[in-house]
Structure formats: structure tokens, C-alpha cells
C-alpha positions as CSV (number, residue, x, y, z in Angstrom):
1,X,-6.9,6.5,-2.5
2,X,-7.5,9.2,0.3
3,X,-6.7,6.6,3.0
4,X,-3.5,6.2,1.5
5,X,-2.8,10.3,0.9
6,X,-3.7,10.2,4.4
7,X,-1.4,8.2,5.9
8,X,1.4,9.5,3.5
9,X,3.7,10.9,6.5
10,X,3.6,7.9,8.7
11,X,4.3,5.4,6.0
12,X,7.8,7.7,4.9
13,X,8.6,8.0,8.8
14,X,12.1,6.7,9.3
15,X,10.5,7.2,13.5
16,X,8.3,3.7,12.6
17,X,9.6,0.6,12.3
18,X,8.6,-1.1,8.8
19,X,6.8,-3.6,11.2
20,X,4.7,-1.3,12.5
21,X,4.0,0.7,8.6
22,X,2.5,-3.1,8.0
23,X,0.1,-3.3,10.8
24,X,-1.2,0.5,10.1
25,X,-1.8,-0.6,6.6
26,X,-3.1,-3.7,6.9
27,X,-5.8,-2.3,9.7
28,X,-6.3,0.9,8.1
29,X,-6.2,0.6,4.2
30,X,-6.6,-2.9,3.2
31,X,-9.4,-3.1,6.0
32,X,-10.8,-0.7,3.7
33,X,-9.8,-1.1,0.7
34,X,-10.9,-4.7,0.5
35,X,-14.5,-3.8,2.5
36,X,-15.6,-1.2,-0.7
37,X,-14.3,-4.0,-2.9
38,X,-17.5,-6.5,-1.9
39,X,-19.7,-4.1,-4.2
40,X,-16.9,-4.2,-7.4
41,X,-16.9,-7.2,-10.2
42,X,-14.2,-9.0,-9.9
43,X,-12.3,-7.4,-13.3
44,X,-9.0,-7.6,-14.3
45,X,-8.8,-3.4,-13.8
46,X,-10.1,-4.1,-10.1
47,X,-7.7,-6.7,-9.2
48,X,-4.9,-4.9,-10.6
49,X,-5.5,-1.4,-8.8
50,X,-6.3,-3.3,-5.6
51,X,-2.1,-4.9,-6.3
52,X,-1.1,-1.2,-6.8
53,X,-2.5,-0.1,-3.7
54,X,-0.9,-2.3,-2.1
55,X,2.4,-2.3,-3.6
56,X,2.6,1.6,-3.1
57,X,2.1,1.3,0.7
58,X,5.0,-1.2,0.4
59,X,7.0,1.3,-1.4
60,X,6.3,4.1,0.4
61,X,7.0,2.1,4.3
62,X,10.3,0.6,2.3
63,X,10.5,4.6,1.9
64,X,11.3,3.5,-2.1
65,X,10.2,5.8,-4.4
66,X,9.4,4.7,-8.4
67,X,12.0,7.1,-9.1
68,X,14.6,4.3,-8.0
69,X,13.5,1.6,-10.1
70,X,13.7,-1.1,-7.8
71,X,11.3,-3.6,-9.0
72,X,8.4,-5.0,-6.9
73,X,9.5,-8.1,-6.5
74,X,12.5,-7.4,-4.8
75,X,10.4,-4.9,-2.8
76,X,7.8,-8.1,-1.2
77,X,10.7,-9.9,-0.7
């Protein structure tokens, strides 16, 4: 997602706190993410790249990468 590539240097900041990260996202990305979404069916592909969106900006304002294996669970809690 281009907002996402975007937004790549502020969500690996260690300058922002992980609080902030969340409100940038959820005002920025999911905002849009969720607004091109009206037009999409509701498929089991769409719902699960609309989770992987989200669980990236997660990973990347945790400043985990996939390299580390840590799995997403432990990551939303």
C-alpha cells in the first residue's frame, strides 16, 4: 500500500512514541484503507490483506521485523 511505503520512516522512528505510530496509522492508513474498502466484496482475500496491513504497521511501529519471528499475537498484545 503506498500510504504505508509512505509513512515507512515515521513508523521505524525510535523519535515517536509507539502511541503516537497508532494515531498516525489509524488517521492516515486505516482512514484509508478502510474508505477504498466500501467498493470491495467482502472476500476472504479482502479481509485478510486488510489484517496484513494492519499487522505490518504494528510491526513496523513495534520496529519488529518478520525476520525476528515474533508472532502476531504476541505483537497486539
Amino acid at each position: 500500500m503506498y500510504s504505508m511505503a509512505c509513512l515507512n520512516r515515521i513508523l521505524w522512528s525510535e523519535d515517536i512514541r509507539k502511541e503516537r505510530k497508532l494515531n498516525i496509522y489509524s488517521a492516515l492508513v486505516k482512514s484509508s484503507l478502510l474508505y477504498g474498502s466500501e467498493i470491495w466484496r467482502p472476500t476472504k482475500n479482502n479481509r485478510r490483506q486488510v489484517k496484513a496491513t494492519e499487522m505490518d504497521a504494528l510491526r513496523r511501529s513495534s520496529r519488529i521485523s518478520r525476520k525476528q519471528r515474533i508472532r502476531n499475537v504476541t505483537i497486539r498484545q
